[in-house]
KOLNU-851670 format. One record per residue (C-alpha): z, x, y. Coordinates in steps of 0.25 Angstrom, whole numbers, padded with zeros to 4 digits, always signed. Example, Ala and Ser with C-alpha at 12.3 -4.5 7.8 and 13.67 -1.06 7.14 Angstrom:
BEGIN
+0031+0049-0018+0029+0055-0004
//
This chain:
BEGIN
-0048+0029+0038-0036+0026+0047-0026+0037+0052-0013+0032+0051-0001+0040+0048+0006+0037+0035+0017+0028+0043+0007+0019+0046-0001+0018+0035+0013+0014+0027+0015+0004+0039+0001-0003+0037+0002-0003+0023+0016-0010+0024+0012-0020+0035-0001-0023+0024+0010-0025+0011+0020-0032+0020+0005-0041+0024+0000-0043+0010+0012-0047+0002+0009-0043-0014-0002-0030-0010-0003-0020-0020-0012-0008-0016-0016+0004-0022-0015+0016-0012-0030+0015-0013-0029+0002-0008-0020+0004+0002-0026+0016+0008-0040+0008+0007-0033-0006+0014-0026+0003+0026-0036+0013+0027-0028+0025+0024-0030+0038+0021-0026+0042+0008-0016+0051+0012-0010+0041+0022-0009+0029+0013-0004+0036+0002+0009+0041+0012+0009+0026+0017+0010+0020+0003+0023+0032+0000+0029+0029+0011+0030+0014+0008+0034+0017-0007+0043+0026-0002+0049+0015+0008+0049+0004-0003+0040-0005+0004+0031-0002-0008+0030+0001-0024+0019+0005-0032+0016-0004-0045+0012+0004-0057-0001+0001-0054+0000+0012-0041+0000-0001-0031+0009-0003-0021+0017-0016-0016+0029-0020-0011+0042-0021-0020+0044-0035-0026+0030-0040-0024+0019-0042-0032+0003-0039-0031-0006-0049-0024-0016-0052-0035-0027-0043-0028-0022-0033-0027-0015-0033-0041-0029-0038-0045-0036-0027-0038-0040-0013-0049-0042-0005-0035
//
């Protein structure tokens, strides 16, 4: 598990949206894709809602504003 501080965390998860145009995670996904604790991606993922560099769909994903899922992860019942 990798020690970052919750600035980080929301800056690697930022530089894997701005990557992967379309990602749509769960925080379980998120967490699993950047190693994260719990804890750490859960203030990562707040911090960038709370920045508006992402939204959560009504399916508790999260993406960036204006774009759509890619089809695996819209695809994906994890």
């Amino acid at each position: 598990m990798a020690f970052l501080s919750v600035e980080d965390a929301a800056h690697l998860l930022r530089m894997e949206y701005v990557e992967m145009p379309g990602l749509a995670l769960t925080a379980w996904q998120a967490q699993r894709l950047c190693n994260l604790s719990c804890e750490v991606c859960d203030g990562a993922l707040r911090t960038l809602l709370d920045a508006g560099f992402l939204r959560q769909t009504t399916d508790r994903r999260y993406m960036r504003p204006g774009s759509s899922p890619s089809v695996s992860a819209a695809s994906s019942n994890t």
